[in-house]
N, C-alpha and C positions, 0 to 999 in steps of 0.2 A: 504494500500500500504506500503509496510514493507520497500526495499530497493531501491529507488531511481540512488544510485550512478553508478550502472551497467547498465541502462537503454541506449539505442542505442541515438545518438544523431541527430535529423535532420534539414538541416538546410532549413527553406523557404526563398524563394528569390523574388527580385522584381525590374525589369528593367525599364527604362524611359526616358525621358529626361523635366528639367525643362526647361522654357525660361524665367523666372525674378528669376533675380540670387536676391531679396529681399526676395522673397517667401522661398527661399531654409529650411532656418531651418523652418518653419513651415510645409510642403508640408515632410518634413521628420518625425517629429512626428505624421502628419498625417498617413504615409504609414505605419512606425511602429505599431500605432493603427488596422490598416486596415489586416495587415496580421497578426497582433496575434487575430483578430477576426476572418479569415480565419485557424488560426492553430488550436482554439478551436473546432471550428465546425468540425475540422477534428478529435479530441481527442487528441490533444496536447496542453501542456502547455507551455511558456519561460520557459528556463534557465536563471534567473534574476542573475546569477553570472556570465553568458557569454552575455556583452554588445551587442547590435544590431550594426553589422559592415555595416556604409552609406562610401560609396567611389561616388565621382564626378571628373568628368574630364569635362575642356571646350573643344566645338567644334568649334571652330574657320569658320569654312565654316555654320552651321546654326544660331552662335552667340546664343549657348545652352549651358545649362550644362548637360550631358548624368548621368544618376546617377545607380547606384546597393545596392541592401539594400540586409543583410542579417539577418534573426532571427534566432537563435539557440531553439529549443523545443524538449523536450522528449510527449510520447504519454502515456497516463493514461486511456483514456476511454472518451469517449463522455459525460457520465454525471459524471465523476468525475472533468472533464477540465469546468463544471460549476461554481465546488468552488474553486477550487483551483486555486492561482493567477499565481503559478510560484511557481521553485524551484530554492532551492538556495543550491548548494552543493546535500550534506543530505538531508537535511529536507524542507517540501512541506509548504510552504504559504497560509494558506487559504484567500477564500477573506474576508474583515472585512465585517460583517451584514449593509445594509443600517438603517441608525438613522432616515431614513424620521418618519414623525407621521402614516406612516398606518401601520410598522410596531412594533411602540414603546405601550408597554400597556396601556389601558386607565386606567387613575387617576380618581379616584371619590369624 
């Protein structure tokens, strides 16, 4: 993938409402996680230089917070948005190799 920076930009979206305003920052990384797992699957990656925009408003009549989440991602390819974590500007982030032991060589 040579040039990144021309690539169209799409934004996923995600509507709700929470009811324990305690939850909120968690139930927001949550959703973050959830739709860049839904952007991969589709062949996109974040734009990790363009923040995930979370907007909430209270609703006074169901004593909720109504919330909107946006992620920004460009599309690469179904099995390229495997490695690749995100782009930033330019240039594509791969994801770093898991260290577990099933993939590290054995020592004898």
């Amino acid at each position: 993938m040579t040039n990144v920076r021309h690539k169209p930009i799409k934004r996923f979206e995600l509507e709700g409402t929470i009811y324990d305003d305690a939850q909120i920052y968690r139930l927001k990384n949550e959703y973050i996680r959830l739709v860049t797992l839904q952007m991969r699957i589709s062949g996109y990656v974040p734009r990790i230089d363009i923040a995930p925009d979370f907007n909430i408003e209270y609703n006074e009549k169901t004593q909720s917070f109504n919330f909107k989440l946006s992620v920004y991602a460009i599309y690469v390819g179904k099995r390229k948005s495997e490695w690749i974590f995100g782009v930033n500007v330019t240039s594509i982030v791969p994801i770093q190799p898991s260290k577990s032991k099933e993939f590290l060589p054995e020592v004898e």
